[in-house]
MINUTI-127723 format. One record per residue (C-alpha): z, x, y; residue in one letter. Coordinates in pm, whole numbers. Each point is the difference from the previous one (the first is absolute). Example, Ala and Ser with C-alpha at 12.3 -4.5 7.8 and 13.67 -1.06 7.14 Angstrom:
2
ATOM       c3       c1       c2   code
ATOM      780     1230     -450      a
ATOM      -66      137      344      s
END
This chain:
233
ATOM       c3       c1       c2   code
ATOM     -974     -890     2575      x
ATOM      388      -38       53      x
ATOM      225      205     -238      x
ATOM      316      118      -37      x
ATOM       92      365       57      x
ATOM      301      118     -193      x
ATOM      134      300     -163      x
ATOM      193     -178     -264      x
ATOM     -361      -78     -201      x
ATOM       79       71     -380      x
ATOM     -364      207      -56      x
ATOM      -53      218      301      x
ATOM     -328      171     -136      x
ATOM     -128     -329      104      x
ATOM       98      -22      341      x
ATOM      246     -179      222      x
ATOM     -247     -270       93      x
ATOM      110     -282     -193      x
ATOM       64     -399       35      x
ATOM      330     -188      -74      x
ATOM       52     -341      -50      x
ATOM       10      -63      380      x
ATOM     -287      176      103      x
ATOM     -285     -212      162      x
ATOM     -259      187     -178      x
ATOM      -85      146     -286      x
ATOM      -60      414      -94      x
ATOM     -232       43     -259      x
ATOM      -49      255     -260      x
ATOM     -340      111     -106      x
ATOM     -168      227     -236      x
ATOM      -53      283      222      x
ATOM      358      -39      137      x
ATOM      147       56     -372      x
ATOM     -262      295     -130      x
ATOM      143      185      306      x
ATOM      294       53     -179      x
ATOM     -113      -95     -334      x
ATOM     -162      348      -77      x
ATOM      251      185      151      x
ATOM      227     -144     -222      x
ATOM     -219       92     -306      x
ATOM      -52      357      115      x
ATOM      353       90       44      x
ATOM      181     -207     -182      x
ATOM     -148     -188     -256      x
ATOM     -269      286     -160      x
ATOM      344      263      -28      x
ATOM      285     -245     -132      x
ATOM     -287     -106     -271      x
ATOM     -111      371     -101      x
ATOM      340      123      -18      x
ATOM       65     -172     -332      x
ATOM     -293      143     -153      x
ATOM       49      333       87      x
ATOM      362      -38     -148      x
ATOM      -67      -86     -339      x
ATOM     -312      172      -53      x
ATOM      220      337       84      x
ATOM      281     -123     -236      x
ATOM     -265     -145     -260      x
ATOM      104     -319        7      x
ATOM     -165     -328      -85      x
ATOM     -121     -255      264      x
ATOM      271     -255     -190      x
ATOM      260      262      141      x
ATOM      -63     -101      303      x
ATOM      -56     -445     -105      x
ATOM     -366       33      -17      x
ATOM       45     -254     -334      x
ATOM     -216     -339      -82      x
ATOM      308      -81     -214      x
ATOM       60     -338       -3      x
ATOM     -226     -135      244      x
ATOM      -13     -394       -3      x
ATOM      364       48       19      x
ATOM        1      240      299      x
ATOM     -284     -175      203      x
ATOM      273     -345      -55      x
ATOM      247      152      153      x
ATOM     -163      196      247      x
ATOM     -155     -365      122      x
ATOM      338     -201       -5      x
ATOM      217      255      135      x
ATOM     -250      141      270      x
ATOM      -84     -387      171      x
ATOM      399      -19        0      x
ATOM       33      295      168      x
ATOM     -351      -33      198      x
ATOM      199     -306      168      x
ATOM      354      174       36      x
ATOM     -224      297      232      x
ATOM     -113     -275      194      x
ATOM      281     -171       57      x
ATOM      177      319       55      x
ATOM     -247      127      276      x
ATOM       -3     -320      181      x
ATOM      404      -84       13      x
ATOM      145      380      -44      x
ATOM     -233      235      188      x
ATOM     -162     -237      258      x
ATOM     -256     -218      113      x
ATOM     -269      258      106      x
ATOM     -376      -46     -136      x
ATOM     -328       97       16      x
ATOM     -247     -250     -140      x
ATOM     -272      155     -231      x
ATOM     -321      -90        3      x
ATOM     -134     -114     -358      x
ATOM     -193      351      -77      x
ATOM      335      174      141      x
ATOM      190     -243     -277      x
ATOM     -190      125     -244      x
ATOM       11      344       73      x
ATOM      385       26       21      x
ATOM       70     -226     -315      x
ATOM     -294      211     -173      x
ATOM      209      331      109      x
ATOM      353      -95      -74      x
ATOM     -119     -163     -354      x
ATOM     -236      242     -139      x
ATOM       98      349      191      x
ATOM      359       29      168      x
ATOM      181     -203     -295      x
ATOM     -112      193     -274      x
ATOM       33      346      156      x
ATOM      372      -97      156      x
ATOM       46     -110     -366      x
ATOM     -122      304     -178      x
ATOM      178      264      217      x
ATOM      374     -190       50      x
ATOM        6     -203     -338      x
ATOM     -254      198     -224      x
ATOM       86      352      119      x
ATOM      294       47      183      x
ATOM      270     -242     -162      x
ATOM     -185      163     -340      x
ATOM       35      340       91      x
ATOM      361      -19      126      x
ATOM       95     -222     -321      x
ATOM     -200      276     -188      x
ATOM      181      303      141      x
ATOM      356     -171       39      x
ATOM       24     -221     -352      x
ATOM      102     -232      280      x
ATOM     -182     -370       17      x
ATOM      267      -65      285      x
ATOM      -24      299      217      x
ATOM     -356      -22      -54      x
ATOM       -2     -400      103      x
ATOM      205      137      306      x
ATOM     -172      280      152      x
ATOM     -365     -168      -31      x
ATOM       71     -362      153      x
ATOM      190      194      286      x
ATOM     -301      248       38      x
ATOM     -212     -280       -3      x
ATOM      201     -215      250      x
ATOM       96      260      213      x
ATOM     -367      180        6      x
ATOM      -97     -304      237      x
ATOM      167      111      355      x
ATOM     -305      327      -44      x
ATOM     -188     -318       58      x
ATOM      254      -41      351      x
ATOM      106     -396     -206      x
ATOM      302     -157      165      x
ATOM      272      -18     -216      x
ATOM       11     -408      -14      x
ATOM     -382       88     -177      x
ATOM      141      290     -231      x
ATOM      290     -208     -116      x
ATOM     -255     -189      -94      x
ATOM     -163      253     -169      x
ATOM      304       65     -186      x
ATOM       85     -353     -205      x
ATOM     -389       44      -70      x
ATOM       75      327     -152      x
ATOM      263     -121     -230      x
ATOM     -237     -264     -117      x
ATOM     -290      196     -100      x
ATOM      232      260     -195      x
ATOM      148     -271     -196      x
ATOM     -408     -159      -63      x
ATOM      -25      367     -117      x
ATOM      294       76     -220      x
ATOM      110     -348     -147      x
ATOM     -282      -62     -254      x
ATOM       14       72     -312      x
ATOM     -199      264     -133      x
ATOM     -183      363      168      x
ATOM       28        0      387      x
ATOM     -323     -144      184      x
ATOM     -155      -78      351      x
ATOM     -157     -270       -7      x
ATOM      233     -240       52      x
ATOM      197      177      263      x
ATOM     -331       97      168      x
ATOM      -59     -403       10      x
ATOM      312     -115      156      x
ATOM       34      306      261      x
ATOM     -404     -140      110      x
ATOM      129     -309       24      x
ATOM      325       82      199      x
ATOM     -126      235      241      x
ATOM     -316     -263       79      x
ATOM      164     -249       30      x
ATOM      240      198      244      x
ATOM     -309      205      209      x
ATOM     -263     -269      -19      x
ATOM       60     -311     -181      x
ATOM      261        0      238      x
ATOM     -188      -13      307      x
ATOM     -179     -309     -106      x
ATOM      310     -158      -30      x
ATOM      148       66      361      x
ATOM     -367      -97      110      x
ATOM       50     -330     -132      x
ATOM      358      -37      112      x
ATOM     -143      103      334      x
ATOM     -275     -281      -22      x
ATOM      246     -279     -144      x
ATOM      239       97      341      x
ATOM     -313        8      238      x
ATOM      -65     -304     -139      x
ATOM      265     -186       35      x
ATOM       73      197      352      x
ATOM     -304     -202       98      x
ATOM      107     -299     -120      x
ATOM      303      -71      202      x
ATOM     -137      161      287      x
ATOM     -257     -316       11      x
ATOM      305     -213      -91      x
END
């Protein structure tokens, strides 16, 4: 199958084979493609940042709200978490597909699944509990300093993406994401809490790392379509 090999491709755990827009064919992503760096990911990334937390506050006896671990407010936060995250689901998109580039890989339905599942239920709410829920917390916390605390964590967390080897265009990206999901965590009134924030950072980064590959598929289609088209004409 035709592809395009580049070195520019925003996710290089995945691989430089990838399609563009003006590729004749099609490089698919399937289940087995993603678990091979899926539970990597888990092992050394995902099972540490989420322990980490933990460990903090049961040395310093502090309560899981310490760290946004709250059902305050719920109805409210799942509202905003909806409204704001499909805004923001379609900024990623558009972001990816205009700002970084045109390069896909088209998952298969399972693979679908499987990413959406993992950015939704696993990598948003552990991102969420170590930048938002523990480190902007603990910096606030030791500082008295909501600001230098709002700072250090949304550069940590947008900066914390090259160890993942993203191109800048991507962690830019990252970046007026970042800024977002601290102000879905601060802004309400009331105790801090994650849910929210852990809603609209699923819906960003899936709509950016697989929602978003859907899209360009389709764009890809509609072009080979119409490619077609006035080649009979």
């Amino acid at each position: 199958m035709s592809a395009t090999q580049t070195n520019e491709v925003f996710l290089p755990r995945r691989g430089s084979r990838v399609s563009s827009v003006k590729s004749p064919q099609v490089v698919r992503s399937t289940v087995a493609d993603s678990w091979r760096w899926l539970w990597r990911d888990v092992l050394m990334r995902i099972i540490p940042m989420g322990a980490v937390p933990f460990i903090y506050i049961a040395l310093l006896h502090q309560p899981l709200a310490f760290l946004g671990l709250t059902l305050h407010d719920v109805p409210q936060q799942i509202v905003i978490g909806l409204s704001v995250g499909i805004g923001l689901s379609a900024f990623a998109i558009l972001y990816r597909m205009f700002i970084v580039g045109p390069w896909f890989r088209w998952p298969t339905p399972g693979d679908q699944v499987l990413q959406s599942a993992f950015y939704l239920l696993i990598n948003a709410p552990v991102e969420e509990l170590f930048f938002r829920g523990f480190l902007l917390e603990v910096i606030t916390y030791w500082t008295h300093s909501l600001l230098l605390g709002w700072l250090i964590s949304t550069a940590a967390y947008t900066l914390y993406h090259k160890l993942g080897k993203w191109n800048w265009r991507s962690v830019g990206g990252v970046g007026l994401a970042g800024i977002v999901f601290s102000l879905v965590y601060l802004l309400p009134a009331g105790p801090h809490t994650l849910l929210a924030v852990i809603i609209v950072h699923g819906f960003t980064t899936s709509g950016f790392l697989s929602w978003g590959d859907e899209v360009l598929y389709q764009r890809w289609k509609y072009r080979q379509s119409r490619t077609k088209v006035y080649n009979k004409e």
